[in-house]
PDB file of N, H, CA, C and O in Angstrom:
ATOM      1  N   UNK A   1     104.160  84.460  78.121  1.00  0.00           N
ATOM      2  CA  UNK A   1     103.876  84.592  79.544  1.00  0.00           C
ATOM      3  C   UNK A   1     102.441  84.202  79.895  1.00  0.00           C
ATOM      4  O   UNK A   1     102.165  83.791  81.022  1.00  0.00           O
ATOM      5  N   UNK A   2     101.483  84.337  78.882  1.00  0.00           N
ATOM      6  H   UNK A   2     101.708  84.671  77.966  1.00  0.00           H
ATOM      7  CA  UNK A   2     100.432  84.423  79.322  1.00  0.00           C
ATOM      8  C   UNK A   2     100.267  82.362  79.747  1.00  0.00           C
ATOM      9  O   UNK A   2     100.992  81.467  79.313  1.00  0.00           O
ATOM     10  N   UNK A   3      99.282  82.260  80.527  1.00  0.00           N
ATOM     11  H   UNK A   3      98.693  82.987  80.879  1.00  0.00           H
ATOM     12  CA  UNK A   3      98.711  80.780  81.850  1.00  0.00           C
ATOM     13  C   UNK A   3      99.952  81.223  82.687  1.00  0.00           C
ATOM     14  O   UNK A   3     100.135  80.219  83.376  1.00  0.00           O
ATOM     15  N   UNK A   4     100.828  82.041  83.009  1.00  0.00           N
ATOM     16  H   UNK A   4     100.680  82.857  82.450  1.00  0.00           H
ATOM     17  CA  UNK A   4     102.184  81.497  83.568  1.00  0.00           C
ATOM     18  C   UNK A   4     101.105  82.118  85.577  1.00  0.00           C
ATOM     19  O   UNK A   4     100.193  82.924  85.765  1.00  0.00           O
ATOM     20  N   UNK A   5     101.886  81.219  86.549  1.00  0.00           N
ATOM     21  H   UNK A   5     102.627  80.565  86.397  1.00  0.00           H
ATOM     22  CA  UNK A   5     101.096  81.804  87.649  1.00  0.00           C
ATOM     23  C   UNK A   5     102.085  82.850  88.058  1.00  0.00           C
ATOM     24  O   UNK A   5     103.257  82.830  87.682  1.00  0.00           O
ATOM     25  N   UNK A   6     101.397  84.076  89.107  1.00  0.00           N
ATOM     26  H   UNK A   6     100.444  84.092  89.412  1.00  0.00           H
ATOM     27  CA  UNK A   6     102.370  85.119  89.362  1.00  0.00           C
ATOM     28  C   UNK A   6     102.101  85.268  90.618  1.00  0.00           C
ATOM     29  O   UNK A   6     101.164  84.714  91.194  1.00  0.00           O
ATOM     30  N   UNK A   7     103.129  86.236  91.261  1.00  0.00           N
ATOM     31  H   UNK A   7     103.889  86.686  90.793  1.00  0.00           H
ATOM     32  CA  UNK A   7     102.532  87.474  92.467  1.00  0.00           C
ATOM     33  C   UNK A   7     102.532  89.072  92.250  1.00  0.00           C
ATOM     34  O   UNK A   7     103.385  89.717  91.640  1.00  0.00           O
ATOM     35  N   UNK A   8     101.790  89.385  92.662  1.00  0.00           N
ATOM     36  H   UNK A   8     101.098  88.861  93.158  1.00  0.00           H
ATOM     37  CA  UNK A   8     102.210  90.655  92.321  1.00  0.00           C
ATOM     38  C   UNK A   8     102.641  91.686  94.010  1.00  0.00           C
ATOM     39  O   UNK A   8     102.021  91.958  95.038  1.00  0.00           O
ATOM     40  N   UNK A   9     104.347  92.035  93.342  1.00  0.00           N
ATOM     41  H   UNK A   9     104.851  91.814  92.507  1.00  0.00           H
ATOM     42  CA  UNK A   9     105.053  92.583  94.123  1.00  0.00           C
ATOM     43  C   UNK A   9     105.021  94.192  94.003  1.00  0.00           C
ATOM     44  O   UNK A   9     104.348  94.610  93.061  1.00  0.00           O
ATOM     45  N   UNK A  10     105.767  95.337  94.972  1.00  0.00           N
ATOM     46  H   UNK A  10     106.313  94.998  95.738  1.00  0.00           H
ATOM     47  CA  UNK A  10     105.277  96.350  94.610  1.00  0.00           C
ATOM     48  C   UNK A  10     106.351  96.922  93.834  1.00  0.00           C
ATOM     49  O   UNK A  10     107.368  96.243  93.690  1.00  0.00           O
ATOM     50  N   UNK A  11     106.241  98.699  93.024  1.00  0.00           N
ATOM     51  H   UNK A  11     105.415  99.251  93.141  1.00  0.00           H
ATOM     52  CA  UNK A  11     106.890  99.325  92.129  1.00  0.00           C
ATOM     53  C   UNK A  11     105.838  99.980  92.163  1.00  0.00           C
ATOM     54  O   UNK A  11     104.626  99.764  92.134  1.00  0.00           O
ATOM     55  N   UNK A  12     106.870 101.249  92.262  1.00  0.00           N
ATOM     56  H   UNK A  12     107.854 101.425  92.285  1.00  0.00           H
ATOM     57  CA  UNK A  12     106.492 102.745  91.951  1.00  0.00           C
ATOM     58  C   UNK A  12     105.041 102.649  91.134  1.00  0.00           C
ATOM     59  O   UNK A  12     103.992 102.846  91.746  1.00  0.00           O
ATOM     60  N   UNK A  13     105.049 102.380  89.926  1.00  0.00           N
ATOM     61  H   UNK A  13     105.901 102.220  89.429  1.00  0.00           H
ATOM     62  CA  UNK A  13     103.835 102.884  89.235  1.00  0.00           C
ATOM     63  C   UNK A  13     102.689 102.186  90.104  1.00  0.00           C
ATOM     64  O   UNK A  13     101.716 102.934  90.192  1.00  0.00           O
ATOM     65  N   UNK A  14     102.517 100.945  90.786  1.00  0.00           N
ATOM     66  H   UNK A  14     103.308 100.338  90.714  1.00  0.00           H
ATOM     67  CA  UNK A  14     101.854 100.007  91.470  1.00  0.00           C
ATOM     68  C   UNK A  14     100.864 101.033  92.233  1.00  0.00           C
ATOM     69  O   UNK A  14      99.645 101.170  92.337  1.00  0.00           O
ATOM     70  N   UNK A  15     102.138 101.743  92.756  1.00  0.00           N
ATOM     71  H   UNK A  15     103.128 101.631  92.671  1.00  0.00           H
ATOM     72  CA  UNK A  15     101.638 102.710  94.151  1.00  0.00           C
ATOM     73  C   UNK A  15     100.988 103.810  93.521  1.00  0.00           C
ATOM     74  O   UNK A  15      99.895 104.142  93.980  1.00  0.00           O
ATOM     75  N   UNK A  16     101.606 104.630  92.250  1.00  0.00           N
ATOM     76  H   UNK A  16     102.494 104.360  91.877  1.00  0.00           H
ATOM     77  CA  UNK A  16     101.085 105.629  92.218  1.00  0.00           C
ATOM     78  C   UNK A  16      99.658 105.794  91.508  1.00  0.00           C
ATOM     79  O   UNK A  16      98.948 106.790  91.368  1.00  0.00           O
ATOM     80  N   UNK A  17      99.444 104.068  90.993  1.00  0.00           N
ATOM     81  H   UNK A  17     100.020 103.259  91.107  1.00  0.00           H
ATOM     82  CA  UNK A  17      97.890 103.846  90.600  1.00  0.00           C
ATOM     83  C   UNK A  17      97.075 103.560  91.656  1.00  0.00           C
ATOM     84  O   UNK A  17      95.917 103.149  91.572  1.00  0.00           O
ATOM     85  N   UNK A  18      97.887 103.852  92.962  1.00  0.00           N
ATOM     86  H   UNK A  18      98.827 104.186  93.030  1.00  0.00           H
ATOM     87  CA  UNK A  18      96.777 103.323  94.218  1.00  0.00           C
ATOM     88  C   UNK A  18      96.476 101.869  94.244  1.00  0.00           C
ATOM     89  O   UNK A  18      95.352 101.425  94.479  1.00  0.00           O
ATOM     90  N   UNK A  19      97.219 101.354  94.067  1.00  0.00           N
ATOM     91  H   UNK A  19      98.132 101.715  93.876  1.00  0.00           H
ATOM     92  CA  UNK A  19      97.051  99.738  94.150  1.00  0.00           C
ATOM     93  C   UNK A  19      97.764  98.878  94.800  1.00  0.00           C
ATOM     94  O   UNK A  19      97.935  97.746  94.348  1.00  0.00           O
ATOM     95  N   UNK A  20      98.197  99.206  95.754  1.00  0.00           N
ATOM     96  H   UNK A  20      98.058 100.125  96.121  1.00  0.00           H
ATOM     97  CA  UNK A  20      99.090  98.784  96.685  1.00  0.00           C
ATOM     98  C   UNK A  20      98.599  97.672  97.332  1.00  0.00           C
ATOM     99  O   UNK A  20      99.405  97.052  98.026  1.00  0.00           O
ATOM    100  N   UNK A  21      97.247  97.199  97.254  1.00  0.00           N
ATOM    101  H   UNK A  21      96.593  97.703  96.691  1.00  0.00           H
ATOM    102  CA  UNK A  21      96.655  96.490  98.431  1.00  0.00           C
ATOM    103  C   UNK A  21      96.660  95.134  97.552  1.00  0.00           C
ATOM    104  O   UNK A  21      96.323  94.146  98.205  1.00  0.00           O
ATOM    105  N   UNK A  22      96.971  94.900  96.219  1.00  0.00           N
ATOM    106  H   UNK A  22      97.244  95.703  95.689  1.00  0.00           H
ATOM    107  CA  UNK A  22      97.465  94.414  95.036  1.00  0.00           C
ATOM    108  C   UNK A  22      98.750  93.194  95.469  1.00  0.00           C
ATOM    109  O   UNK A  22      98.942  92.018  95.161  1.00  0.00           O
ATOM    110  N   UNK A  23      99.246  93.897  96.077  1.00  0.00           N
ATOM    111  H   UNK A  23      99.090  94.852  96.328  1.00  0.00           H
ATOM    112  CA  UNK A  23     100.873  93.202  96.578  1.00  0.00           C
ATOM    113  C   UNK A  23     100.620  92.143  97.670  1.00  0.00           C
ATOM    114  O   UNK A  23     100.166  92.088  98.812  1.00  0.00           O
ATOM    115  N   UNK A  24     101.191  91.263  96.654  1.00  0.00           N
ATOM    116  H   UNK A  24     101.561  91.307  95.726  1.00  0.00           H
ATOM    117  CA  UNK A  24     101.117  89.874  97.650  1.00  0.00           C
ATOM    118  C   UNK A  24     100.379  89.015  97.055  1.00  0.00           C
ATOM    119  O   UNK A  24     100.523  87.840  97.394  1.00  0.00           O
ATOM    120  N   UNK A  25      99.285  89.381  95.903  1.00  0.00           N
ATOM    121  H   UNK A  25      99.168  90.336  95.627  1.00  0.00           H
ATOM    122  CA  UNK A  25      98.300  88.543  95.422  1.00  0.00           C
ATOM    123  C   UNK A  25      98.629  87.856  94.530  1.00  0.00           C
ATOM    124  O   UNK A  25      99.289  88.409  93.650  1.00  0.00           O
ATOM    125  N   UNK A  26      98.385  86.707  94.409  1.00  0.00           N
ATOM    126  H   UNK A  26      97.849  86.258  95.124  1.00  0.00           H
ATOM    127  CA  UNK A  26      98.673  85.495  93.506  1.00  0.00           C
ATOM    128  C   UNK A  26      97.087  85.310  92.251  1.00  0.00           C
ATOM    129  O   UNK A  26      95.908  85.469  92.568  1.00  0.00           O
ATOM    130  N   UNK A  27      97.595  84.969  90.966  1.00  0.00           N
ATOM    131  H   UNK A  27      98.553  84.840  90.709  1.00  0.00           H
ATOM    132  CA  UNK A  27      96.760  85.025  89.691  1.00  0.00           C
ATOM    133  C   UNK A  27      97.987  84.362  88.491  1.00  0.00           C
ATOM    134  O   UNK A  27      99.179  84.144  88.273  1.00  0.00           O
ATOM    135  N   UNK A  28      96.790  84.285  88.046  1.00  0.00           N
ATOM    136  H   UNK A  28      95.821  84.462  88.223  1.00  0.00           H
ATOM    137  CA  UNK A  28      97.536  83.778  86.299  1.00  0.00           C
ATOM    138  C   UNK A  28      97.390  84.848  85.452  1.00  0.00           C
ATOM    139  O   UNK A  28      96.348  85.489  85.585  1.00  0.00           O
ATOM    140  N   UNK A  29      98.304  85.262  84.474  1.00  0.00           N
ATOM    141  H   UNK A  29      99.151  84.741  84.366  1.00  0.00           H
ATOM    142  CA  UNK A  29      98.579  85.631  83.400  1.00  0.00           C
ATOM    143  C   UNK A  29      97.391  85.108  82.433  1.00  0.00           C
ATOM    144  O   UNK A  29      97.048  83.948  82.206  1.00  0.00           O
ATOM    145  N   UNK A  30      96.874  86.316  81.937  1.00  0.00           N
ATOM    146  H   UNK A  30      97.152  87.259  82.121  1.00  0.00           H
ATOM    147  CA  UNK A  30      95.670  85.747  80.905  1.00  0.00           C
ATOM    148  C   UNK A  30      95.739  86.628  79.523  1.00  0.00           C
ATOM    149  O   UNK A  30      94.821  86.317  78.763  1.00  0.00           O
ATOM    150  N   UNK A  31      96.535  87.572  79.052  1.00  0.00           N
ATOM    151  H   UNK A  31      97.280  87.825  79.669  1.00  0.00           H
ATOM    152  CA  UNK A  31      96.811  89.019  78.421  1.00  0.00           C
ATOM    153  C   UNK A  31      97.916  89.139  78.783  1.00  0.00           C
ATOM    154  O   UNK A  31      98.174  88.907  79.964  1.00  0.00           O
ATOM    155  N   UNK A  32      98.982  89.563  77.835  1.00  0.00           N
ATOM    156  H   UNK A  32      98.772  89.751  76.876  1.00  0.00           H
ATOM    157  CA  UNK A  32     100.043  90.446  77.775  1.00  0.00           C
ATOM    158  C   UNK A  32     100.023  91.582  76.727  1.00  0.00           C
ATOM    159  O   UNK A  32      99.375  91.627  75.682  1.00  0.00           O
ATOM    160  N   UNK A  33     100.817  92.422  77.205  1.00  0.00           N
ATOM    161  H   UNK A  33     101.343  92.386  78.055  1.00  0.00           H
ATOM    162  CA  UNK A  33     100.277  93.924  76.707  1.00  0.00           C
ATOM    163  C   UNK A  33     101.397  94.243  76.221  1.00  0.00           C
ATOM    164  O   UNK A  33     102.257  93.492  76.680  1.00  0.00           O
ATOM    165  N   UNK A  34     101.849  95.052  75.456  1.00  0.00           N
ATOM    166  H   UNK A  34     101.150  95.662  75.083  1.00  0.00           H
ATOM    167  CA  UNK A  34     103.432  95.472  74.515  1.00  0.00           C
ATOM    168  C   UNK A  34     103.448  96.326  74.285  1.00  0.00           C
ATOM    169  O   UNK A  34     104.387  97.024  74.669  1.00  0.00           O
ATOM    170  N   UNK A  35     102.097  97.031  73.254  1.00  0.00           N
ATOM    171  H   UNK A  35     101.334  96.465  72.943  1.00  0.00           H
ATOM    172  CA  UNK A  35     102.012  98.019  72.309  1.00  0.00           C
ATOM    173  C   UNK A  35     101.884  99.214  73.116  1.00  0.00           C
ATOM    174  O   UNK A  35     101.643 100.231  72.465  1.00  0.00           O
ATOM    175  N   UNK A  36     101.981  99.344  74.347  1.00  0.00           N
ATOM    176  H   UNK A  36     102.176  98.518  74.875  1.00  0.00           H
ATOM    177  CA  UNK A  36     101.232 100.304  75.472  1.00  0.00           C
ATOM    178  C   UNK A  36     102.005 100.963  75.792  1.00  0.00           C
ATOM    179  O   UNK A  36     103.035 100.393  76.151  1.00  0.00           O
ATOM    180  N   UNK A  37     101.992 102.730  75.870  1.00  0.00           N
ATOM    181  H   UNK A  37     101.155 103.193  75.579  1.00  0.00           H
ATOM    182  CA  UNK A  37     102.627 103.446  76.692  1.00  0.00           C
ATOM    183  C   UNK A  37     103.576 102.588  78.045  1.00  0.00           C
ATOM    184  O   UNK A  37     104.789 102.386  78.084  1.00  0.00           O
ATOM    185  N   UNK A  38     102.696 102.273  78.890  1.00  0.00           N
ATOM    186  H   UNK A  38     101.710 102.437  78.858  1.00  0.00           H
ATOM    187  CA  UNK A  38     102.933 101.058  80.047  1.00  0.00           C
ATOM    188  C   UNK A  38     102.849  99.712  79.683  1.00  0.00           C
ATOM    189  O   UNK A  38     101.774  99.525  79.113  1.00  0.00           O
ATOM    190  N   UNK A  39     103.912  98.090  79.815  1.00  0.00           N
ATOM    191  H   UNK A  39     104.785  98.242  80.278  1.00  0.00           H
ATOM    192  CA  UNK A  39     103.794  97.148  79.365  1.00  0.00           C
ATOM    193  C   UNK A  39     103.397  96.814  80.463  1.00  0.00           C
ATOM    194  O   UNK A  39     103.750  97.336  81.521  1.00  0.00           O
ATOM    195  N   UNK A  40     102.386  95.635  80.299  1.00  0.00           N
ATOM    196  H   UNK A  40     102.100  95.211  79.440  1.00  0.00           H
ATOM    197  CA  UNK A  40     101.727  94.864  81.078  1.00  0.00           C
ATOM    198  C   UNK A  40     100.698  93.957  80.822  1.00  0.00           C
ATOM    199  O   UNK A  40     100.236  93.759  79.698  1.00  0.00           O
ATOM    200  N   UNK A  41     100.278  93.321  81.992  1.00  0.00           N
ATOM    201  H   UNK A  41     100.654  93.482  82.905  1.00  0.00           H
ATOM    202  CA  UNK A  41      99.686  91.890  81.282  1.00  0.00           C
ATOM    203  C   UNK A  41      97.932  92.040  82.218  1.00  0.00           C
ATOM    204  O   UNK A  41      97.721  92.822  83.145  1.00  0.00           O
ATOM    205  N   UNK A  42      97.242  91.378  81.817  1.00  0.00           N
ATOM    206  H   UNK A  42      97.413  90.743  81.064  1.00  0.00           H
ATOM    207  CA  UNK A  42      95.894  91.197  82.562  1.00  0.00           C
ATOM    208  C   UNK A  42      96.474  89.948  83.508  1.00  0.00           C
ATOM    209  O   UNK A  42      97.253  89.055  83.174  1.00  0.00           O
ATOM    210  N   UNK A  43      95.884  90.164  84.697  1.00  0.00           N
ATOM    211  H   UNK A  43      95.250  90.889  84.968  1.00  0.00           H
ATOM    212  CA  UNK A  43      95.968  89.004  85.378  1.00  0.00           C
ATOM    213  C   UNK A  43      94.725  88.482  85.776  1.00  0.00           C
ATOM    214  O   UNK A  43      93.872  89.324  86.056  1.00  0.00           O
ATOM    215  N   UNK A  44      94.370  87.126  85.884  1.00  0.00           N
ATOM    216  H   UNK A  44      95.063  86.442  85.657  1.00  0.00           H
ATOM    217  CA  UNK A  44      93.109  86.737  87.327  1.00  0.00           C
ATOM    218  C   UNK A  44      93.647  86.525  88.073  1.00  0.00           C
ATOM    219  O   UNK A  44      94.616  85.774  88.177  1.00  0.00           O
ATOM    220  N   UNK A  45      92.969  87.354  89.013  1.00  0.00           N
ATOM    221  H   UNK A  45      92.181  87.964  88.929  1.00  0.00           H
ATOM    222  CA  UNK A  45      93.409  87.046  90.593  1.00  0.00           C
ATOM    223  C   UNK A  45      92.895  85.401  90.862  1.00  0.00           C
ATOM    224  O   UNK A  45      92.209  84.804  90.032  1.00  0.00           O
ATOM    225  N   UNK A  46      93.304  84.849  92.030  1.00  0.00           N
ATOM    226  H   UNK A  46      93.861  85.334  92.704  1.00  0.00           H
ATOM    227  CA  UNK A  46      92.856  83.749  92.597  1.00  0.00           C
ATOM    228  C   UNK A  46      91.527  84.018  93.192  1.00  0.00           C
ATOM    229  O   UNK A  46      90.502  83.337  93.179  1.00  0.00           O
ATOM    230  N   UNK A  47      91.859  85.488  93.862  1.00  0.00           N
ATOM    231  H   UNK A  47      92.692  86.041  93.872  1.00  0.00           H
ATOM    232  CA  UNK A  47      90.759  85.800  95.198  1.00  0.00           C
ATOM    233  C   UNK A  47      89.993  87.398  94.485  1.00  0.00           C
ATOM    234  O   UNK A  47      90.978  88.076  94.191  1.00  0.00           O
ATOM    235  N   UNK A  48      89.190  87.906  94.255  1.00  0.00           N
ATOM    236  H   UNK A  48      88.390  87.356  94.494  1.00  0.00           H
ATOM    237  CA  UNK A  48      88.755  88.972  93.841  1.00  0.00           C
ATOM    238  C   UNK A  48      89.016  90.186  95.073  1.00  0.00           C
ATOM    239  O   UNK A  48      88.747  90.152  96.274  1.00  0.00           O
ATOM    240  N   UNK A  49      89.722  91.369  94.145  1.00  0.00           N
ATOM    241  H   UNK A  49      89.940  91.397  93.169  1.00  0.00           H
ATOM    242  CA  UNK A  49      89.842  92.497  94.809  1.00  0.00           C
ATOM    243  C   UNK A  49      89.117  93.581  94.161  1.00  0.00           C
ATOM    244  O   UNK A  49      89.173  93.793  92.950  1.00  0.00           O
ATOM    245  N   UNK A  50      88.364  94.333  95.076  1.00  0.00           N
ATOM    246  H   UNK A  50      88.318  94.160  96.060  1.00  0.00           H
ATOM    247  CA  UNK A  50      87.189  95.311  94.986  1.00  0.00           C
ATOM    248  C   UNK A  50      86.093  94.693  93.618  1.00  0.00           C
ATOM    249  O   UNK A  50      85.363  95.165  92.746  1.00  0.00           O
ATOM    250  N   UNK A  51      86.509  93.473  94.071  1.00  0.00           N
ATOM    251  H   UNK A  51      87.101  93.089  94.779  1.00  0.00           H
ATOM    252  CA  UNK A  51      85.053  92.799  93.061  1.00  0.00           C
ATOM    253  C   UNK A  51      85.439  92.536  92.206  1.00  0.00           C
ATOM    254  O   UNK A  51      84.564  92.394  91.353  1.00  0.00           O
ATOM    255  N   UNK A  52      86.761  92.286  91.740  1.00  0.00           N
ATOM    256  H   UNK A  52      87.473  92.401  92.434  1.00  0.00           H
ATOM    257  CA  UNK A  52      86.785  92.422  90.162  1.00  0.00           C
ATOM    258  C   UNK A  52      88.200  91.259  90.088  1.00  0.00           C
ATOM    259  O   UNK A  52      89.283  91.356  90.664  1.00  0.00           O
ATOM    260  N   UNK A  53      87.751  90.284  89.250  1.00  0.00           N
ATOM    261  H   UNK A  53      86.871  90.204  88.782  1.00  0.00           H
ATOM    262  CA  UNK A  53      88.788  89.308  89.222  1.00  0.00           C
ATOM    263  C   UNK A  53      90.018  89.772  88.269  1.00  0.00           C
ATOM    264  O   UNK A  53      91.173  89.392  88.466  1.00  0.00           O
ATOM    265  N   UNK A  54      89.716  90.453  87.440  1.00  0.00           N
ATOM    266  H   UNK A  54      88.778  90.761  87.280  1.00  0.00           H
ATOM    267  CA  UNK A  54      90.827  90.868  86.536  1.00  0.00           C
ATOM    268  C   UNK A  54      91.436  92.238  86.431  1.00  0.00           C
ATOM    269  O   UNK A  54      90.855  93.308  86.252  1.00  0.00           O
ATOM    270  N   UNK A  55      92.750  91.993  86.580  1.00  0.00           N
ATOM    271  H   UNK A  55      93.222  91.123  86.726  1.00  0.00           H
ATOM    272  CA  UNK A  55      93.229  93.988  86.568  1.00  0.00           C
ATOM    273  C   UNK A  55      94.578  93.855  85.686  1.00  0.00           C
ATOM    274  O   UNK A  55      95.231  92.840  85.443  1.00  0.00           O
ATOM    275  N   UNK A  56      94.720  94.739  85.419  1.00  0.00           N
ATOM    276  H   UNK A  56      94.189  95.563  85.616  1.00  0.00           H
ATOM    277  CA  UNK A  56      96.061  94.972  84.364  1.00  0.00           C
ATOM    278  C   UNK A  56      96.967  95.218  85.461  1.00  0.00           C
ATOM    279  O   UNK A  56      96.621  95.974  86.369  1.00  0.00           O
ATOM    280  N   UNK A  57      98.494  94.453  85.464  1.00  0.00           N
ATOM    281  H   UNK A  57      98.775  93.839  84.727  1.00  0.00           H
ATOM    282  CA  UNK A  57      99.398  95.155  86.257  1.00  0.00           C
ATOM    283  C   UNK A  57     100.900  95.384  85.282  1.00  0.00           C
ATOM    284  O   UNK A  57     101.403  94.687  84.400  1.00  0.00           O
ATOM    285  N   UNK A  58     101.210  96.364  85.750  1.00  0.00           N
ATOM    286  H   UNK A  58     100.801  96.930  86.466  1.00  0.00           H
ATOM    287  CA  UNK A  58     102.878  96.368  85.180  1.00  0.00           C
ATOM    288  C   UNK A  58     103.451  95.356  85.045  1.00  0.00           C
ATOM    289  O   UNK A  58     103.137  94.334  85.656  1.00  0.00           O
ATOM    290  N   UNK A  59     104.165  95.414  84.429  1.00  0.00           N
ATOM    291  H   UNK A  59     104.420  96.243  83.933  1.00  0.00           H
ATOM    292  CA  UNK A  59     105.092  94.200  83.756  1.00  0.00           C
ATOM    293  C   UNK A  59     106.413  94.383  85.072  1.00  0.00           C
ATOM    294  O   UNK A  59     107.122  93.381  85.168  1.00  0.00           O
ATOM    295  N   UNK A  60     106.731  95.453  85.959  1.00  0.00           N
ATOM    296  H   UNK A  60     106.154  96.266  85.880  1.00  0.00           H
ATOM    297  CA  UNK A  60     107.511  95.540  86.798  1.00  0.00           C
ATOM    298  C   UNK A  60     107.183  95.200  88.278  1.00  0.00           C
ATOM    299  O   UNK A  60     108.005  95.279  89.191  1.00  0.00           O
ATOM    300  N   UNK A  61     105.653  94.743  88.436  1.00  0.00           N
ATOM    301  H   UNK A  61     104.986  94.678  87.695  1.00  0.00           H
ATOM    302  CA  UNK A  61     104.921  94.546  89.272  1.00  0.00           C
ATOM    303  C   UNK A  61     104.581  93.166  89.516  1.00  0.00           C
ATOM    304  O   UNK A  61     103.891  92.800  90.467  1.00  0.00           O
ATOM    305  N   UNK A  62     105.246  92.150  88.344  1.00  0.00           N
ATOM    306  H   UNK A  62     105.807  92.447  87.571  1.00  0.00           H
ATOM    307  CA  UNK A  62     104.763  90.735  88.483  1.00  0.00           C
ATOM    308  C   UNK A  62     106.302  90.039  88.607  1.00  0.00           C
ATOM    309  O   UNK A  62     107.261  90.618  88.098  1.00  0.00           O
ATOM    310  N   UNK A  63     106.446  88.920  89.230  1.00  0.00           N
ATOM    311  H   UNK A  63     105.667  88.449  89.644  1.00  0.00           H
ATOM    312  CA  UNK A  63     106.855  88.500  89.846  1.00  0.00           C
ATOM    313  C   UNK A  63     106.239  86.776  89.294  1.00  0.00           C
ATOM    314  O   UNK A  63     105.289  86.299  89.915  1.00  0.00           O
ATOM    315  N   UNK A  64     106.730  86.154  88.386  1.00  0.00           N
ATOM    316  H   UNK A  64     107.501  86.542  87.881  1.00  0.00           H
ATOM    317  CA  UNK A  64     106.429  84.750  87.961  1.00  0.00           C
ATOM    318  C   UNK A  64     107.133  83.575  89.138  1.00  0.00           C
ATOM    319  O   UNK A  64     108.255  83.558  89.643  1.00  0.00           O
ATOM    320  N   UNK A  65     105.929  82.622  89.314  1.00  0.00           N
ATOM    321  H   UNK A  65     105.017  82.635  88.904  1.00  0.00           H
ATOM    322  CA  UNK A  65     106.234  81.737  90.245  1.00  0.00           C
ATOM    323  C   UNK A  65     106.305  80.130  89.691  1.00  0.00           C
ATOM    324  O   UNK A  65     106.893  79.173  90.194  1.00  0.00           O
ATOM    325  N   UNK A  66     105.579  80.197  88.612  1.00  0.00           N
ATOM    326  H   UNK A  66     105.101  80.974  88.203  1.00  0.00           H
ATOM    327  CA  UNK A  66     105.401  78.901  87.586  1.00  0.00           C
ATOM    328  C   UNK A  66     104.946  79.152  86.568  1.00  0.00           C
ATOM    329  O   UNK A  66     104.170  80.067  86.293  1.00  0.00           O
ATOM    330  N   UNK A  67     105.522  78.112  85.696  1.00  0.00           N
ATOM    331  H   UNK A  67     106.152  77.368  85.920  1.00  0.00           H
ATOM    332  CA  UNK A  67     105.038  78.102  84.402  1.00  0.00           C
ATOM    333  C   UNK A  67     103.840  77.895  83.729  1.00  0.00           C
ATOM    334  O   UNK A  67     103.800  77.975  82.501  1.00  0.00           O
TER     335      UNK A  67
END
């Protein structure tokens, strides 16, 4: 998965990390995560949110748009 481009759509855990404002944002896959309580991947955003180009999201939270 990882270069693949994404969006990130919402799900429960999304919300209950307070990250709701998350949804809708487009990034690439740079990290995928497995070994984790929670699976999920690092993304870069396109556009930086609260300053910070990179955030971990759920693996139920991404939404692949290209390869």
């Amino acid at each position: 998965m990882v270069g693949r481009k994404i969006t990130i759509i919402a799900s429960p855990l999304l919300k209950e990390w307070k990250l709701k404002r998350l949804i809708g944002r487009d990034g690439v896959i740079i990290n995928e995560i497995q070994n984790q309580k929670t699976k999920g991947v690092w993304v870069r955003l396109n556009n930086p949110f609260a300053d910070e180009l990179e955030w971990f999201i759920p693996v139920q939270s991404v939404q692949i748009i290209s390869h």
